[in-house]
C-alpha positions, 0 to 999 in steps of 0.5 A: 500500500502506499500513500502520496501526499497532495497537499497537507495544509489548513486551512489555506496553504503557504505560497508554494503548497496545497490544502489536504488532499492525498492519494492510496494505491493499493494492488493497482486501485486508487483512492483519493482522500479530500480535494482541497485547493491545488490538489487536482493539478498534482493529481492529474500529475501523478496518474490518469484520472480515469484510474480514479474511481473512488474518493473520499471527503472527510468532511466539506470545509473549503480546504477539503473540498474546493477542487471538487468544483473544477474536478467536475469540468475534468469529468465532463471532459473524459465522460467519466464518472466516480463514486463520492464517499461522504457523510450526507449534510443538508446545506447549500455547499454539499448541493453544490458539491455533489449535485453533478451526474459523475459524481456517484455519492454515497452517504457514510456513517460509522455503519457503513463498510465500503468495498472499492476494489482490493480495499475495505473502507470503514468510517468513525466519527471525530470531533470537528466544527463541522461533521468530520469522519476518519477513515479506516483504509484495509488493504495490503495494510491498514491505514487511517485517515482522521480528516480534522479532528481534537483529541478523542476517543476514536483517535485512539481506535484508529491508532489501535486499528492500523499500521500508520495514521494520517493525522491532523496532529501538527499546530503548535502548542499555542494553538487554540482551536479544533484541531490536534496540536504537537504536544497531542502527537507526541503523546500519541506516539509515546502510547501506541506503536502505529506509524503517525505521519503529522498533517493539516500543516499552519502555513507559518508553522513547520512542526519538524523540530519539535517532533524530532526524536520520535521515531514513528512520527513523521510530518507530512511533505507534499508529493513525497510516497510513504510505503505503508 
């Protein structure tokens, strides 16, 4: 299984990054985890997007999912359609967003188990300011994916559950706000044996000095493959 980083900022990027979005591969199949600003570009880069038929959406804040909008000129294009895989909201921005006819939407919820080729998705509700959910990727490994989250207890499953997780885990300790901090991730790291690779980076904030000296935390760079 391998993971490539798209974007790992939040919630805007710095001058030369992207907002969250990221791709898996598992035995040949693709699936996309958010499309946040800029990440459709580094998408199209790295593969034919009509390999892609699968992606999830955490949850519908803009640097989640604003390269949904210009992804849907792209389909129009190719006549290609993919299955959209997102918890249901009923508010004007998810109209917009998925209200399209290549996109095939789904609801999930933490009952939903997905079959998407050599992968099983499963799903667990975090605690964000807007209705955020992780995701529990199965395939030649386990990956999680936590989306935007603070601290609670499905963090911790998702560490109990997988070899390496994507984690919303790399404001500085000043931070106030709905989102895990570097102190958070070295506590995680300390407790639990999974890999933890630190996303959803403040543009102004590198976190890579201050979690040096934890072997199983590493911070997420863009366009960089981790082998799962």
């Amino acid at each position: 299984m391998e993971l490539t980083v798209l974007g790992k900022y939040g919630p805007y990027p710095n001058a030369t990054g992207c907002a969250s979005g990221y791709l898996v591969k598992n035995r040949g199949d693709l699936l996309v985890m958010d499309m946040g600003s800029g990440t459709l570009s580094r998408l199209m880069a790295l593969t034919d997007i009509r390999e892609v038929r699968h992606i999830f959406i955490s949850h519908l804040h803009y640097d989640h999912t604003s390269d949904l909008l210009p992804f849907r000129y792209l389909l129009e294009e190719l006549n290609h359609s993919v299955n959209i895989y997102v918890h249901r909201e009923d508010t004007a921005w998810y109209r917009l967003l998925f209200s399209h006819p290549n996109f095939k939407v789904r609801d999930i919820d933490e009952n939903t188990e997905i079959k998407a080729g050599s992968m099983t998705l499963n799903f667990l509700k975090m605690e964000h300011t807007s209705n955020d959910y992780a995701i529990i990727v199965r395939g030649e490994k386990t990956l999680s994916y936590t989306g935007d989250t603070v601290y609670n207890e499905n963090v911790l499953k998702c560490l109990r559950l997988s070899d390496t997780v994507l984690a919303d885990c790399s404001k500085p300790e000043s931070f106030k706000g709905p989102h895990m901090t570097v102190g958070q991730a070295k506590e995680l790291a300390e407790k639990y044996g999974a890999e933890i690779i630190a996303t959803h980076l403040s543009a102004s904030f590198d976190p890579t000095r201050v979690l040096e000296g934890f072997k199983n935390i590493t911070v997420a760079q863009e366009m960089k493959t981790y082998i799962i």
